[in-house]
C-alpha positions as a LaTeX table, in Angstrom:
\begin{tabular}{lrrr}
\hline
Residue & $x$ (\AA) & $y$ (\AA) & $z$ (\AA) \\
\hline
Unk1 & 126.64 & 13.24 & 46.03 \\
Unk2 & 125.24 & 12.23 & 49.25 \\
Unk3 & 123.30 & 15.47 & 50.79 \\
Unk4 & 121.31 & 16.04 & 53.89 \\
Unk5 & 119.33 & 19.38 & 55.40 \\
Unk6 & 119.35 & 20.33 & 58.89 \\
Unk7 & 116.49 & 22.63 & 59.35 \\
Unk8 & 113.80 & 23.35 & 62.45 \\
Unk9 & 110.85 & 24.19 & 60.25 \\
Unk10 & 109.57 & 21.40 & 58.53 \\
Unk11 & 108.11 & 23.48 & 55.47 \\
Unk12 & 111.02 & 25.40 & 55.49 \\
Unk13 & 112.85 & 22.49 & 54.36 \\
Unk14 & 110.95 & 20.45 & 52.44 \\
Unk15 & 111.03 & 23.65 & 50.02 \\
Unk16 & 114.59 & 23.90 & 49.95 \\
Unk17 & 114.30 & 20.55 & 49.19 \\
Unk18 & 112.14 & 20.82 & 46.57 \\
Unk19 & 114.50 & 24.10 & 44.93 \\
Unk20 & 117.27 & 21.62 & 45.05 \\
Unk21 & 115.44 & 18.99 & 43.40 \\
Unk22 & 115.25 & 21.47 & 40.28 \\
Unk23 & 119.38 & 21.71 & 40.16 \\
Unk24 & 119.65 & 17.61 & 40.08 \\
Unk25 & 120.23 & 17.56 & 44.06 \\
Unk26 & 118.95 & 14.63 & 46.09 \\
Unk27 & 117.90 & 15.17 & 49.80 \\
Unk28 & 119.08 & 11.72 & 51.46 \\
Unk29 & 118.16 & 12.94 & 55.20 \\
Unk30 & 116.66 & 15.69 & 56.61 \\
Unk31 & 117.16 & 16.62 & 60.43 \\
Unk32 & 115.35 & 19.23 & 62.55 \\
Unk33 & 117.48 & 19.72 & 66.12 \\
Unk34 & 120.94 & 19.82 & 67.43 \\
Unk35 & 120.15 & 16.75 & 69.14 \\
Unk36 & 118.46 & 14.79 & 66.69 \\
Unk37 & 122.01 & 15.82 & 64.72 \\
Unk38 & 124.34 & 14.57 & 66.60 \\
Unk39 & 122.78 & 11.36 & 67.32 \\
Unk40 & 122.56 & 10.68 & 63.64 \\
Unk41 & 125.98 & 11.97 & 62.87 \\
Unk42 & 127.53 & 9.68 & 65.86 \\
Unk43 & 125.67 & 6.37 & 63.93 \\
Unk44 & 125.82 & 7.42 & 60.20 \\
Unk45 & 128.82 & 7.95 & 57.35 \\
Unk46 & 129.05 & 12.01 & 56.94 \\
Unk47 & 127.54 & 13.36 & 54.01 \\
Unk48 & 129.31 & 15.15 & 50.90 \\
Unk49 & 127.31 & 18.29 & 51.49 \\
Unk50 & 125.04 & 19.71 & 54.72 \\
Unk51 & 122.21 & 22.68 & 53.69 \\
Unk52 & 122.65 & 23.90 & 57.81 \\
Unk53 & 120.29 & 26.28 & 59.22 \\
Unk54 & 121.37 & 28.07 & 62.57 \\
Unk55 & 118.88 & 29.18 & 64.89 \\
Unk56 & 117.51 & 25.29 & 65.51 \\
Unk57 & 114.43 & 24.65 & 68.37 \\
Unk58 & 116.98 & 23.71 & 70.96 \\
Unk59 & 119.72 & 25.34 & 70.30 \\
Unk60 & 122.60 & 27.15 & 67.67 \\
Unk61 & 123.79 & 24.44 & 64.86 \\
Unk62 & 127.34 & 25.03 & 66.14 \\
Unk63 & 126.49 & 23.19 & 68.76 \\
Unk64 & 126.64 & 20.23 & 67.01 \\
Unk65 & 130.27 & 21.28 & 65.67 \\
Unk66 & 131.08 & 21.16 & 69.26 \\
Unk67 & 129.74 & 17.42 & 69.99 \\
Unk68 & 131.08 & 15.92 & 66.84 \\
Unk69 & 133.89 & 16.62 & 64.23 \\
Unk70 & 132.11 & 17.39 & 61.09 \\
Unk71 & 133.73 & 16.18 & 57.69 \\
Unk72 & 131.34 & 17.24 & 55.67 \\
Unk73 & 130.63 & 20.55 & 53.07 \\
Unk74 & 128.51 & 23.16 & 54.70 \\
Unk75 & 126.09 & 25.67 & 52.85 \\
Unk76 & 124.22 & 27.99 & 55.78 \\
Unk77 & 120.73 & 29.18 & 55.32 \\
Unk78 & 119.74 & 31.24 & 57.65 \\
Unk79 & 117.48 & 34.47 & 58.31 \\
Unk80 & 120.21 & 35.93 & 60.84 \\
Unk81 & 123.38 & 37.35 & 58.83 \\
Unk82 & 124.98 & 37.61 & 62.61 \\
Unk83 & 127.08 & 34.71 & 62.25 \\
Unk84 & 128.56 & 35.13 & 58.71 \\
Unk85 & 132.04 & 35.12 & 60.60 \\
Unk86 & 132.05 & 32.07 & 62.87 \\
Unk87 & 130.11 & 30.51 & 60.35 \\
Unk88 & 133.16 & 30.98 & 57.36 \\
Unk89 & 135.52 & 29.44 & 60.28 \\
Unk90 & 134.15 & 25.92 & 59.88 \\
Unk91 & 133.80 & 23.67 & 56.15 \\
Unk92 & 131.44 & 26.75 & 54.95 \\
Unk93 & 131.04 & 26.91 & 51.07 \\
Unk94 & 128.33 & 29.72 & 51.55 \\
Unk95 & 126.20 & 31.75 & 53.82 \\
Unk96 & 122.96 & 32.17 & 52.27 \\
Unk97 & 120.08 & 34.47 & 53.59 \\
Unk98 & 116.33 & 33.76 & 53.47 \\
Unk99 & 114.60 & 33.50 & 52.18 \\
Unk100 & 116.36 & 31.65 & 49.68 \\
Unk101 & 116.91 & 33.32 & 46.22 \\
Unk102 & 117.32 & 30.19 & 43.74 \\
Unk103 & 119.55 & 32.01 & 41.42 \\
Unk104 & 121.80 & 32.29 & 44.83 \\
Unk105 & 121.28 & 28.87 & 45.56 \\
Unk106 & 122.34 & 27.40 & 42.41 \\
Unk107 & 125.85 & 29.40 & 42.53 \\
Unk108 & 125.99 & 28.03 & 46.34 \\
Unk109 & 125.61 & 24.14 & 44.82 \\
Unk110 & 128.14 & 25.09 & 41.50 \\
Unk111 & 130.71 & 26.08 & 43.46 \\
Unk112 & 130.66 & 23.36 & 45.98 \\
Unk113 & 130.88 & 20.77 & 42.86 \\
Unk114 & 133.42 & 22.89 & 41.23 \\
Unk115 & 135.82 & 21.86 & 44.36 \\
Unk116 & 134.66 & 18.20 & 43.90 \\
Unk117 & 137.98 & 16.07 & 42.85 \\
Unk118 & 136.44 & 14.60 & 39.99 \\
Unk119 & 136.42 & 10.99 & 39.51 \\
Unk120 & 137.05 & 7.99 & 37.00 \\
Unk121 & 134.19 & 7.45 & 34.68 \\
Unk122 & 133.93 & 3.87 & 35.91 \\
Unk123 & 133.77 & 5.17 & 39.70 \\
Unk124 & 131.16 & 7.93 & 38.36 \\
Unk125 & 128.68 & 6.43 & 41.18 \\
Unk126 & 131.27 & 6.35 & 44.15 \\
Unk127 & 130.93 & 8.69 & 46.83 \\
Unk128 & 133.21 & 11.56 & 47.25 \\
Unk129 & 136.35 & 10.88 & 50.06 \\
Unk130 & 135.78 & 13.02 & 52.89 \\
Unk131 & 139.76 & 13.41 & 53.73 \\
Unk132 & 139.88 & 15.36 & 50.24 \\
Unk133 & 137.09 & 17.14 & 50.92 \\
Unk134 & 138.47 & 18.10 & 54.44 \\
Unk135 & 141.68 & 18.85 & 52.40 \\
Unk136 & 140.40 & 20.84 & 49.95 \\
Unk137 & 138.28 & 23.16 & 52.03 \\
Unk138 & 141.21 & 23.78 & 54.68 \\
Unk139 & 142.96 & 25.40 & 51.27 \\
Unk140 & 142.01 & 30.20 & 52.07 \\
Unk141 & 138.87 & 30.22 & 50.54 \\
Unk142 & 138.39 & 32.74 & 47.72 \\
Unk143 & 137.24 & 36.32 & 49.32 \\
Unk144 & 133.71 & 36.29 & 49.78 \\
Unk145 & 132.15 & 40.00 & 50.32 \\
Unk146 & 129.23 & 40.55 & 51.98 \\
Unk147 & 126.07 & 41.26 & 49.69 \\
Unk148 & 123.09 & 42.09 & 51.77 \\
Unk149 & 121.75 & 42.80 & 55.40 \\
Unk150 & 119.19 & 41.61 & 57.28 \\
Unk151 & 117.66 & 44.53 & 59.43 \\
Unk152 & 114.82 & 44.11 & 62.00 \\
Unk153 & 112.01 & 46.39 & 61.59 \\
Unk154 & 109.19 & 46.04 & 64.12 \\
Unk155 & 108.30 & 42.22 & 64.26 \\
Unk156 & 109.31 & 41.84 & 60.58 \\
Unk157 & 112.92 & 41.17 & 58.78 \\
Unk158 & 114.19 & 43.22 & 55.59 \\
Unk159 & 116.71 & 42.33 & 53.25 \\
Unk160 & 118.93 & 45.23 & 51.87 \\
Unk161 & 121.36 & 44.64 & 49.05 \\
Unk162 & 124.44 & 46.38 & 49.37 \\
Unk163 & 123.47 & 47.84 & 45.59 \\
Unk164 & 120.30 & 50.07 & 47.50 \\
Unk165 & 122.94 & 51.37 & 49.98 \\
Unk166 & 123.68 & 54.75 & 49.55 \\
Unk167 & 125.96 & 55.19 & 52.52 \\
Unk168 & 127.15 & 53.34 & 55.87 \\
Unk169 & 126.78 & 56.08 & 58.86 \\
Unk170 & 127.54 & 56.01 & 62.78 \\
Unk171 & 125.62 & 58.28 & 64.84 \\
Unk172 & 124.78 & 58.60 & 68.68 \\
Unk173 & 127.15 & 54.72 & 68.68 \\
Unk174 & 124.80 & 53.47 & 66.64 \\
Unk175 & 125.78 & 52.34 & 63.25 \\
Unk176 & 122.99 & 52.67 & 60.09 \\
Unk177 & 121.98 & 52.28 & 57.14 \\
Unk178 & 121.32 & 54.66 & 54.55 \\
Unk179 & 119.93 & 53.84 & 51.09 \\
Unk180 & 119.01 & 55.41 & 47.72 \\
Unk181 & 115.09 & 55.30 & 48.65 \\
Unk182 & 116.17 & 57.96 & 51.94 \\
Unk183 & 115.59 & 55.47 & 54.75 \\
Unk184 & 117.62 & 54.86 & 57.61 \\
Unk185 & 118.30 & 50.95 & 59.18 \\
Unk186 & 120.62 & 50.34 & 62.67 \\
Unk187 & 122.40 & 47.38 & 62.16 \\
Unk188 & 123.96 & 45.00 & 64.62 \\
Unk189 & 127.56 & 46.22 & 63.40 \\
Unk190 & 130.42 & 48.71 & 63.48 \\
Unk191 & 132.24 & 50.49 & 60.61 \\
Unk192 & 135.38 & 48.56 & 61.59 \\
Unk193 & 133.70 & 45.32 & 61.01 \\
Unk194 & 131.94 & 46.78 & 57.74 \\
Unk195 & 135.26 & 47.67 & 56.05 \\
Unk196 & 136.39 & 44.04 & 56.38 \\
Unk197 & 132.92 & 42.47 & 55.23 \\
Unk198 & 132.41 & 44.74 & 52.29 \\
Unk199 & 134.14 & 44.77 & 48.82 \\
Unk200 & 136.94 & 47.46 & 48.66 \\
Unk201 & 136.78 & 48.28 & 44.87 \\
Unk202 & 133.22 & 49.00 & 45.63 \\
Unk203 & 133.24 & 51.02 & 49.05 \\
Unk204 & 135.40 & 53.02 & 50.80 \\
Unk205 & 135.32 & 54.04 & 54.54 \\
Unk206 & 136.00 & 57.97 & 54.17 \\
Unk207 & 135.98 & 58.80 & 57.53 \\
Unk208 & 135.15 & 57.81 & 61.01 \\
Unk209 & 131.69 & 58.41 & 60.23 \\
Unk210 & 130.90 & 57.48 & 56.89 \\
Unk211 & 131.47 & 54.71 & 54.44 \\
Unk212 & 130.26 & 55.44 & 51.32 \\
Unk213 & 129.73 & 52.99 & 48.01 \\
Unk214 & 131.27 & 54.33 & 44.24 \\
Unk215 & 128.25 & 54.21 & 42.30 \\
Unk216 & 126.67 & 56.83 & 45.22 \\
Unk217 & 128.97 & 59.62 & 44.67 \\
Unk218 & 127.45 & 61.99 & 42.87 \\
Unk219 & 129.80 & 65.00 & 42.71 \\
Unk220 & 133.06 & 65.48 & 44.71 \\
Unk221 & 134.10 & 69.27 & 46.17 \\
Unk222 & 137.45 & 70.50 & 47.25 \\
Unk223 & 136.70 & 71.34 & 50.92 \\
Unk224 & 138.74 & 73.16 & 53.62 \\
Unk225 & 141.80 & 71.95 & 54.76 \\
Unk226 & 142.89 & 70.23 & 52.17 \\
Unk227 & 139.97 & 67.47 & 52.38 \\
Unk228 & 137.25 & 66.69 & 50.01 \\
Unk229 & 133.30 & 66.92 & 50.63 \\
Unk230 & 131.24 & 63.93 & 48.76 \\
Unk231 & 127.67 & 64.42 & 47.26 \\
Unk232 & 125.52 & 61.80 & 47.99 \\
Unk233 & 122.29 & 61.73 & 46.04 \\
Unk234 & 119.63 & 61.53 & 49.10 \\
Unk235 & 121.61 & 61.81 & 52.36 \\
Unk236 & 121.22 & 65.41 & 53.54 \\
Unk237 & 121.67 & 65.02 & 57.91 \\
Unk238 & 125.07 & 65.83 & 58.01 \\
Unk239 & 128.38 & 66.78 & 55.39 \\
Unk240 & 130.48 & 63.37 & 54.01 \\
Unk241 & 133.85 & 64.69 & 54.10 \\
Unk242 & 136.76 & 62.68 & 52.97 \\
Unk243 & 139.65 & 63.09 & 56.45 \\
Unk244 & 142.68 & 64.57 & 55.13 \\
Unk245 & 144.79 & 61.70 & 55.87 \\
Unk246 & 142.69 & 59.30 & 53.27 \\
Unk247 & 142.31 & 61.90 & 50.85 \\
Unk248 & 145.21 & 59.96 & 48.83 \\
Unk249 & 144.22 & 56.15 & 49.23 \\
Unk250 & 140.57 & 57.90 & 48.25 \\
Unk251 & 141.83 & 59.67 & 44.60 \\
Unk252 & 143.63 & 55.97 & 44.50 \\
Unk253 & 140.27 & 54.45 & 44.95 \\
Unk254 & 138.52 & 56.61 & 42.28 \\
Unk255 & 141.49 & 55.64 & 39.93 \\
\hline
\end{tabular}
């Protein structure tokens, strides 16, 4: 498996180098700029599998997209969770955030070999065909949900997992969020794009306002009007009511 890292900080990828030493992956060629990219992909075969950063010193990677047709596996890592979307568009097997959990990582690399055509035992050393590579990632890829957020605070980055979210809330067009410590984030989003991006069995969008997770709901009330009022364990600013017109798809929800 030939496999190469495109990454502007030189630490930053000789240590993902050195995580993906410890799952049996070998670095061939690392690359640090959009244009040091596509001069080498204009000269050189295209690898089985690119480790692709985004935010590069000259420029965004898909740049490079847009210079030369890529044939090759892409797993992002990247600090910015902004370009999830047009990142899943292209050959993307995953979008991972740093910094880089290794347990993450190491699903990233398993699934990309588990869509690896495998070949003859006497061809064990021959490098994968890029047409069936191309082929098998233009098959839907599998639902991927989003997991965690990436919020600025001050000069510094946080990473929330959606498991310390209490509840999604828009406010004053701003959209935040809340979590089970009683802290409030603004995110670079909307609830319309959060519905799509997060796992329906697990969260529900219960009004124009909220979007609340299953394992936050504490106690549910019959409210006026025929709607329902949710209990959430630390978010006191305002009342989650379920609209009447989801009150159905939400008892459907709760099974």
């Amino acid at each position: 498996m030939v496999t190469l890292i495109i990454e502007d900080e030189k630490p930053a990828a000789r240590l993902l180098q050195r995580k993906l030493e410890k799952l049996d992956v070998t670095v061939e060629t690392m690359l640090h700029s959009v244009e040091e990219s596509v001069e080498w992909f204009s000269k050189n075969q295209h690898p089985d599998l690119i480790f692709l950063d985004i935010q590069l010193s000259d420029g965004l990677s898909f740049e490079i997209f847009e210079k030369i047709d890529i044939k090759s596996a892409i797993i992002f890592t990247t600090a910015y969770d902004e370009y999830a979307l047009k990142a899943f568009k292209l050959n993307s097997i995953d979008y991972l955030l740093k910094p880089i959990d290794e347990d993450d990582l190491e699903a990233a690399v398993t699934k990309f070999k588990s869509r690896i055509p495998k070949a003859p035992a006497e061809n064990s050393n021959m490098q994968l065909d890029f047409e069936q590579i191309r082929q098998m990632l233009s098959n839907p890829f599998e639902k991927t949900y989003k997991k965690r957020f990436t919020v600025k605070i001050g000069q510094h980055l946080k990473v929330i997992n959606t498991e310390e979210i209490e509840c999604f809330f828009s406010e004053n067009k701003g959209t935040y969020i809340h979590t089970f410590e009683n802290r409030d984030y603004l995110i670079d989003s909307t609830l319309e794009i959060l519905e799509q991006e997060l796992d329906k069995k697990d969260f529900f969008r219960v009004s124009r306002k909220f979007i609340v997770p299953l394992k936050a709901i504490k106690e549910i009330q019959v409210y006026t009007n025929s709607r329902l009022k949710v209990i959430l364990p630390s978010y006191k600013d305002d009342e989650v009511i379920v609209s009447r017109e989801k009150v159905q798809d939400f008892k459907a929800w709760l099974g």
